[in-house]
C-alpha positions, -999 to 999 in steps of 0.1 A, spaced: 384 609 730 391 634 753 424 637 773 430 661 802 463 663 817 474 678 855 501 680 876 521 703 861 541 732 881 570 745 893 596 726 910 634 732 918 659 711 906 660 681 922 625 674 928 591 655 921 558 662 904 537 636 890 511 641 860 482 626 855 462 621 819 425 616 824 408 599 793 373 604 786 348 599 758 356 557 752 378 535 775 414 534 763 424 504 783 430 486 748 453 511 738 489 521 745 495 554 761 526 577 760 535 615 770 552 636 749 570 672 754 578 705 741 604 728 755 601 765 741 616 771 705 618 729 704 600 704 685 576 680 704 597 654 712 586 616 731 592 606 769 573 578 777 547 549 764 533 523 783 518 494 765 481 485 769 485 459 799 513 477 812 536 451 805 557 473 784 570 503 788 590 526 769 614 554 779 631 588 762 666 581 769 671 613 781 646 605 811 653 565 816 655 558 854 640 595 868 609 594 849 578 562 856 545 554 834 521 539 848 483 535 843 452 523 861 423 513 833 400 514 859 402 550 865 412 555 821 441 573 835 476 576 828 505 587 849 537 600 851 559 603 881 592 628 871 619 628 896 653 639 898 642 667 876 666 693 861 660 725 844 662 709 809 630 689 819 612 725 815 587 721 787 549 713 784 538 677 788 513 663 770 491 628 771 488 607 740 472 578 726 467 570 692 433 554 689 428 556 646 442 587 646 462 609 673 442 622 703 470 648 722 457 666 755 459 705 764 493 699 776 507 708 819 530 730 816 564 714 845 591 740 851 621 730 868 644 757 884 680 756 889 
């Protein structure tokens, strides 16, 4: 499995970017999904899961009610609208999805200026 994210970029505080995780090598619409971070000199840390459906979906308190999952198995692709964003959102964002063992992507890097 193969997991490419985009999005990623710079954005003043206040503002909007939404990522996108493209999954490729098997279909991971039977799976849960999830994004994870890393801020510089921080340990990865989780933001978001989303269940396989979509029915469920699980937030980072720290981002509950600015930041959405979503995903469209149709496309194998994962999403994640950010808004609201403040400087301490900085970090680099990466897809997830634990499929046997843990499949990460290359990471989008979001930098939020105050």
């Amino acid at each position: 499995v193969q997991l490419v994210e985009s999005g990623g970029g710079l954005v003043q505080a206040g503002g909007s970017l939404r990522l996108s995780c493209v999954a490729s090598g098997r279909t991971v619409s039977s799976y849960a999904m999830g994004w994870f971070r890393q801020a510089p000199g921080k340990e990865r840390e989780f933001v978001a899961r989303i269940s396989r459906s979509s029915a469920s979906t699980i937030y980072a308190d720290s981002v509950k009610g600015r930041f959405t999952i979503s995903r469209d198995n149709a496309k194998n692709t994962v999403y994640l609208q950010m808004a609201s964003l403040k400087p301490e959102d900085t970090a680099v964002y990466y897809c997830h999805a634990r499929i046997g063992i843990d499949y990460w992507g290359q990471g989008t890097q979001v930098t939020v200026s105050s």
